[in-house]
C-alpha positions in Angstrom: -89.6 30.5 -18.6 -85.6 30.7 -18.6 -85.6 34.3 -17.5 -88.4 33.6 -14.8 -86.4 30.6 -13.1 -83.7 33.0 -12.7 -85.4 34.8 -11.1 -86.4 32.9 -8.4 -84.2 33.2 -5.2 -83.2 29.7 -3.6 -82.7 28.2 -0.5 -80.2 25.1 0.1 -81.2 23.1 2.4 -78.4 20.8 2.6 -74.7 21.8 2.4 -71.4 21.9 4.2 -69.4 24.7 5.2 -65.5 25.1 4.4 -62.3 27.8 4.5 -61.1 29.5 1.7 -57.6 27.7 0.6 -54.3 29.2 1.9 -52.6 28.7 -1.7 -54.0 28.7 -5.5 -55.0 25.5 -6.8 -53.4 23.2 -9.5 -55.5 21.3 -12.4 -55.7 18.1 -10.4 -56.5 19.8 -6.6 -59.4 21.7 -8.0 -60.6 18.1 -9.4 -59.7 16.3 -5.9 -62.0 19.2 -4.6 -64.8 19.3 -7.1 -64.7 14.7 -6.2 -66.6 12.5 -4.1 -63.6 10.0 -4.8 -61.2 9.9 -1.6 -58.8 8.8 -3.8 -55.6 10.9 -5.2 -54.9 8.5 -8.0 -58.1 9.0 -9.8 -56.8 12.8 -11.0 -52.9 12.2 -11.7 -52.8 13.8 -15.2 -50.6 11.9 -17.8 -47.3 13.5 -20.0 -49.7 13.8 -23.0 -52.3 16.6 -23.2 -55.8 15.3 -22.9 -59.1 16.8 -23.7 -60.7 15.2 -21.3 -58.9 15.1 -17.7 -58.4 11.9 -15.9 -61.0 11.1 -13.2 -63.7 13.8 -14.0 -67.1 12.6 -15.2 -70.3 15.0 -16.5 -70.7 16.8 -13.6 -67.4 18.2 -13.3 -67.6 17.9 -17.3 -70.9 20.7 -16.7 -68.7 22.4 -14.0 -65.9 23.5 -16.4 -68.2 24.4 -19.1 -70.4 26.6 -17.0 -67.3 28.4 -14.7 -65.6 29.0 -18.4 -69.0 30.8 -19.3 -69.0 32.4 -16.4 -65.5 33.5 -16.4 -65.4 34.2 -20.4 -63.0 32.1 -20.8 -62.3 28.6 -22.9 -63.7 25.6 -21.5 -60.0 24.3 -20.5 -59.4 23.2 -17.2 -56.1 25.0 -16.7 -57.6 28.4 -18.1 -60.5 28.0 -15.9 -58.4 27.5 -13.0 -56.2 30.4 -13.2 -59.1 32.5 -13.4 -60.6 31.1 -10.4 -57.2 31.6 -8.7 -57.0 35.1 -9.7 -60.6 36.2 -8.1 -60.3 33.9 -5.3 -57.8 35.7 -3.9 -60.6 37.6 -2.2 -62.4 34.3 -1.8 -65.7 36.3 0.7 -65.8 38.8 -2.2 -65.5 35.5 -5.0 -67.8 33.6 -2.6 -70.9 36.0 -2.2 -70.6 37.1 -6.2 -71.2 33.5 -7.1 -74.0 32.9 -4.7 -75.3 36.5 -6.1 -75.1 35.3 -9.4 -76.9 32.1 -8.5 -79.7 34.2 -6.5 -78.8 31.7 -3.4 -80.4 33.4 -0.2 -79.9 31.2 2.6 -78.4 27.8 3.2 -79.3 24.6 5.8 -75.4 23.7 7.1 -74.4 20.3 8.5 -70.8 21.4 10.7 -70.0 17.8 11.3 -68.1 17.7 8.3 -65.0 18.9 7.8 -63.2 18.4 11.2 -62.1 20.0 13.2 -65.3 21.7 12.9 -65.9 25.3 11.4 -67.1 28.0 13.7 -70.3 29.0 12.2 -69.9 33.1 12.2 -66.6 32.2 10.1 -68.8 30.8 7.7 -71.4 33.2 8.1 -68.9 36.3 7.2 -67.1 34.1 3.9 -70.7 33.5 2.3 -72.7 36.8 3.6 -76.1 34.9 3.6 -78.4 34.0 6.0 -77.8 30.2 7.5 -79.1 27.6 9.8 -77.3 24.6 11.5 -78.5 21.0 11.4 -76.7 19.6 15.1 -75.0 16.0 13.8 -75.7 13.1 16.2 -72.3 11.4 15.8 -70.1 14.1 16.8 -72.0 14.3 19.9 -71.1 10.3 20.8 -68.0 10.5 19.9 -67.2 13.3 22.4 -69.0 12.3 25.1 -67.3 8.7 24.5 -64.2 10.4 25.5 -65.2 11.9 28.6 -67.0 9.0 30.2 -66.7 5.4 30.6 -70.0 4.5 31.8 -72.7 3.7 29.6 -75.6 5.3 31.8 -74.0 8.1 32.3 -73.2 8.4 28.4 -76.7 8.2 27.6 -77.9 10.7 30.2 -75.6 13.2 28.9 -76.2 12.4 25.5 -80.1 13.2 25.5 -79.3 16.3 27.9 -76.7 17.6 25.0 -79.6 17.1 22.1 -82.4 18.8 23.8 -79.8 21.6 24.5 -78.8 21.9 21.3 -82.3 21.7 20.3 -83.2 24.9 22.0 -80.7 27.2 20.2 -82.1 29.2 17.5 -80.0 28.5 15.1 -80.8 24.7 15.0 -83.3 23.2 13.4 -83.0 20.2 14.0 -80.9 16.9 14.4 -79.2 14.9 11.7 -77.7 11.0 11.3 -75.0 9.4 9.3 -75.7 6.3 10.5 -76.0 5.1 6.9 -72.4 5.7 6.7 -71.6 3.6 10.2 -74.0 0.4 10.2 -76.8 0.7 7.8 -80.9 2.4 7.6 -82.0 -1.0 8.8 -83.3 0.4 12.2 -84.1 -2.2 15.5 -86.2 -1.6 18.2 -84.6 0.7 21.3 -82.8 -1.8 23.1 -80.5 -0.5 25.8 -79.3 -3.8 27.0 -77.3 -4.5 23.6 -76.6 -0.6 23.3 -74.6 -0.7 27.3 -72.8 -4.1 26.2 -71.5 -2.1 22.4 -70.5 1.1 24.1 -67.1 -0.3 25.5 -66.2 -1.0 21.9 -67.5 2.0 20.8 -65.0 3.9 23.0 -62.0 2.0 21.4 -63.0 2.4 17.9 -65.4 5.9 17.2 -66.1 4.2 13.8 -66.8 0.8 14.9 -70.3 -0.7 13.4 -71.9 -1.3 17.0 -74.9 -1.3 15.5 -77.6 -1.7 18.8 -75.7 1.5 20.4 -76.2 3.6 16.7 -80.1 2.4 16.9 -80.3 3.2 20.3 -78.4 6.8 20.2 -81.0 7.0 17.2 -84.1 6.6 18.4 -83.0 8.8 21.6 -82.2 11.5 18.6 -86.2 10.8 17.1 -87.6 11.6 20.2 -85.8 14.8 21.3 -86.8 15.9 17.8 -90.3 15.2 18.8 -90.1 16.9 21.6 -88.7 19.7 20.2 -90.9 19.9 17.0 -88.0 20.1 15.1 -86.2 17.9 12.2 -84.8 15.2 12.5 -82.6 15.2 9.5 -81.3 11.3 8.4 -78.5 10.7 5.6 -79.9 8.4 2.9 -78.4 6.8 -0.4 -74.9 7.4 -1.8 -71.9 9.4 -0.3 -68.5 9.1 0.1 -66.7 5.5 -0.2 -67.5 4.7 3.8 -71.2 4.3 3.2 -72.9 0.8 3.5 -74.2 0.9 0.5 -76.3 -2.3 0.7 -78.4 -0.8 3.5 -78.3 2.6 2.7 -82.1 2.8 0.9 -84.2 4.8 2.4 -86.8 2.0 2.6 -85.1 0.1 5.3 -86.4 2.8 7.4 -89.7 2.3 6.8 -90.5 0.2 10.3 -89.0 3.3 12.3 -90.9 5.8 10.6 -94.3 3.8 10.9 -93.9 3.6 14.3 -96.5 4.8 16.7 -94.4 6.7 18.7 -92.6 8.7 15.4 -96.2 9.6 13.9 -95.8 13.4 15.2 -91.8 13.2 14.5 -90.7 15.4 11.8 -88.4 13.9 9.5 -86.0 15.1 6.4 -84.4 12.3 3.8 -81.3 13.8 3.2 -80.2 13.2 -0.5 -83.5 11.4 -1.3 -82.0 8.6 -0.7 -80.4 8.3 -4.9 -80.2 6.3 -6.3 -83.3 4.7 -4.8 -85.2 8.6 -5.5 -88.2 6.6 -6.1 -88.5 4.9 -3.0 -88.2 7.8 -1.1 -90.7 9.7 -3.3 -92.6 6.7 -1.9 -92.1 7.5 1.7 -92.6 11.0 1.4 -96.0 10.4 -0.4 -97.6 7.8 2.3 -96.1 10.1 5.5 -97.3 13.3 6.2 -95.0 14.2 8.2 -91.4 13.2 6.3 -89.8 15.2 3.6 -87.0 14.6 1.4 -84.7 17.1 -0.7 -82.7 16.4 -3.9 -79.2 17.2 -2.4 -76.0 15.2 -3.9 -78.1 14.5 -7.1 -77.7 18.2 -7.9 -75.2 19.0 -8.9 -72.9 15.3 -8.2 -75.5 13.3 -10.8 -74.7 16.0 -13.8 -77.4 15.6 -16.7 -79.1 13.1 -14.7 -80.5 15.4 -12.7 -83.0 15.8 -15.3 -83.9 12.7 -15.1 -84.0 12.5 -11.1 -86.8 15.8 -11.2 -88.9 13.8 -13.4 -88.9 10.4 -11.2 -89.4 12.2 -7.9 -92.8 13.8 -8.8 -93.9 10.5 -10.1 -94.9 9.9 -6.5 -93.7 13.0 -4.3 -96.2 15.8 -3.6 -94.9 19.1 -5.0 -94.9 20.5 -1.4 -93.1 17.7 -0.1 -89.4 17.9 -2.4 -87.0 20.5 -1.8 -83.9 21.8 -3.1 -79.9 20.4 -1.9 -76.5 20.5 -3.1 -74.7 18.6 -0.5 -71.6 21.0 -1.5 -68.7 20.8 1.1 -65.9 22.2 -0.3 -66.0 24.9 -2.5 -68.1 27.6 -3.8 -68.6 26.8 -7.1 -70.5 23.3 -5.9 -73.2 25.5 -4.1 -73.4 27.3 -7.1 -73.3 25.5 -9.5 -76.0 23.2 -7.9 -78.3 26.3 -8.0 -77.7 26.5 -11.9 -77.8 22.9 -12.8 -81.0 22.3 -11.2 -82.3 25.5 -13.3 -81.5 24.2 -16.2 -82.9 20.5 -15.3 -86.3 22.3 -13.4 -87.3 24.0 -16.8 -86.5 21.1 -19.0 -89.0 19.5 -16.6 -91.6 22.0 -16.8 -91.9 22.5 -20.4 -92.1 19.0 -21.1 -95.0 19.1 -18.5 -96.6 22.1 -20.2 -96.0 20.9 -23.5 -97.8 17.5 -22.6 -100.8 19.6 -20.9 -100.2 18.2 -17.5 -100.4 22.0 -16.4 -100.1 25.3 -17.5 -97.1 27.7 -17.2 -98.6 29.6 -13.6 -98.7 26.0 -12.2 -95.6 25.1 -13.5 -93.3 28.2 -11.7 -95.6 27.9 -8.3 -94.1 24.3 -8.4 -90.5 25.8 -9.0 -90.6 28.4 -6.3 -91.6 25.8 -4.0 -88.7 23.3 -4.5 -86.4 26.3 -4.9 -87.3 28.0 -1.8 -91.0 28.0 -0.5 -91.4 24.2 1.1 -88.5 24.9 3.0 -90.0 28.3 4.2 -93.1 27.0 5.0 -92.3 23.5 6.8 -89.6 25.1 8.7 -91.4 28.5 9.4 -92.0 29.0 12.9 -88.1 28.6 13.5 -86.7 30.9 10.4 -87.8 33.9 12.4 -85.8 33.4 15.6 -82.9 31.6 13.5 -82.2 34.8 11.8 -82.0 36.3 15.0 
């Protein structure tokens, strides 16, 4: 089954873009790259030599292993390294062999992050695969914060700028970080509160205003339903900003039952981990919302294993598809791709083994994780976005 996995082209569906670097790495900046951690100090490498590099954990543990395999090379970091420098010097050429290698064919990108923002043919021509935008919510306050100083006005040309967006080809749809600003824990629309946060909101971009974020929300959910097209909403872990005790994907649970959202389409972003089950849940009660297992693979290492095998407790095959959440480098996009291989067959032969299913049922579940849900929930827009 190895050999037919690998054969199976893959779609991303949630990633970021970035630039190739300016100089070659050292040990401890290709760690800070391959880290979630916003912090230096983590990767400061002691006098001593060390097997095991200060700050790294299993998944950049897996990284080294598999980039010295793929390089034919020792698994030691500063080895590893220098060989990535060397190719990398040609970093579209590096780029597109590693996504060649990991039979990646298209990717779902999310140019909110990093700033200032990366223009998406510059992307386009580094990677040499096809791509699709996801238009980020918060950028699109922030801007409009800074041109006008009336709340009305704000919101007029905030749902004007979405439905634009919305009509590009490109786009698929809309996506949220509110998780990382003041929670999942979604109120009812209320302008009122929304008009009396909005001056605050102009002094501080990153303030919690919490009734404006709702609101801005909920004006997101219904362009998106409008539109027919995804509205795309950060759930579970990410970087250290998140509000972690309100970042489950079941605290939106009131705004997706809502009358009013039962047409909208909607995507969990990272399946919400570590609370996978939950939205497994969600996805298995709501025909319309689907999840993907981004930021698991490749950030969650061995357990991604683990994570396959807990999300099909409840999530209908046709409902879970394939993420990395990568954002700086190559090597995260690819290595997602081979990680969740290796995990996926794990899966399936324990599935075959146990008689749940036989191997034809077993790939036809792989190829659509890896590549067909996100075909065929997103189909009549791939067309034009390739455009």
């Amino acid at each position: 089954m190895k050999q037919q996995l690998q054969n199976i082209h893959v779609v991303d569906v949630h990633a970021h873009p970035y630039v190739p670097n300016t100089q070659p790495f050292t040990a401890d900046e290709f760690m800070r790259k391959l880290s979630l951690s916003v912090i230096p100090e983590m990767f400061q490498k002691q006098q001593e030599q060390q097997l095991i590099f200060p700050g790294s954990n299993m998944y950049m543990q897996i990284t080294l292993q598999r980039l010295a395999r793929y390089f034919s090379c020792r698994p030691v970091l500063e080895e590893v390294v220098e060989i990535r420098n060397e190719r990398a010097r040609d970093f579209s050429k590096y780029t597109r062999a590693l996504f060649q290698d990991a039979n990646l064919r298209g990717l779902v990108l999310d140019f909110g992050y990093p700033t200032p923002q990366i223009p998406k043919e510059t992307y386009d021509n580094l990677s040499g695969i096809a791509s699709w935008e996801v238009y980020r919510i918060e950028s699109v306050m922030v801007r409009l914060s800074k041109e006008t100083a009336d709340f009305f006005t704000f919101a007029e040309q905030y749902r004007a700028d979405l439905q634009q967006a919305l009509q590009q080809r490109h786009i698929l749809g809309l996506k949220t970080i509110i998780a990382y600003r003041s929670g999942l824990e979604i109120a009812p629309k209320d302008e009122r509160a929304a008009a009396d946060q909005y001056p605050e909101f102009r002094e501080n971009e990153r303030a919690s205003v919490k009734a404006l974020r709702d609101y801005c929300l909920h004006i997101a959910m219904e362009v998106c339903t409008e539109a027919n097209k995804f509205m795309h909403i950060h759930t579970g872990v990410g970087d250290g900003e998140v509000v972690l005790p309100k970042a489950s994907p079941s605290f939106l649970l009131d705004m997706l039952r809502d009358k009013r959202y039962r047409d909208t389409k909607v995507h969990l972003v990272h399946g919400g981990y570590p609370w996978m089950e939950e939205a497994a849940f969600i996805v298995s009660i709501l025909p319309n919302v689907y999840m993907d297992i981004s930021l698991q693979t490749p950030f969650a290492g061995h357990g991604v294993e683990r994570i396959i095998s807990q999300v099909f407790e409840m999530a209908p095959f046709h409902k879970v598809m394939y993420g990395s959440d990568a954002f700086t480098i190559p090597e995260m996009n690819w290595l997602g791709v081979h990680l969740f291989k290796e995990c996926l067959e794990r899966v399936l032969m324990s599935w075959i083994q146990k008689d749940y299913m036989n191997e034809e049922v077993a790939l036809h579940i792989a190829e659509l994780v890896l590549h067909q849900n996100f075909e065929n929930t997103y189909r009549e827009h791939l067309y034009e976005a390739r455009q």
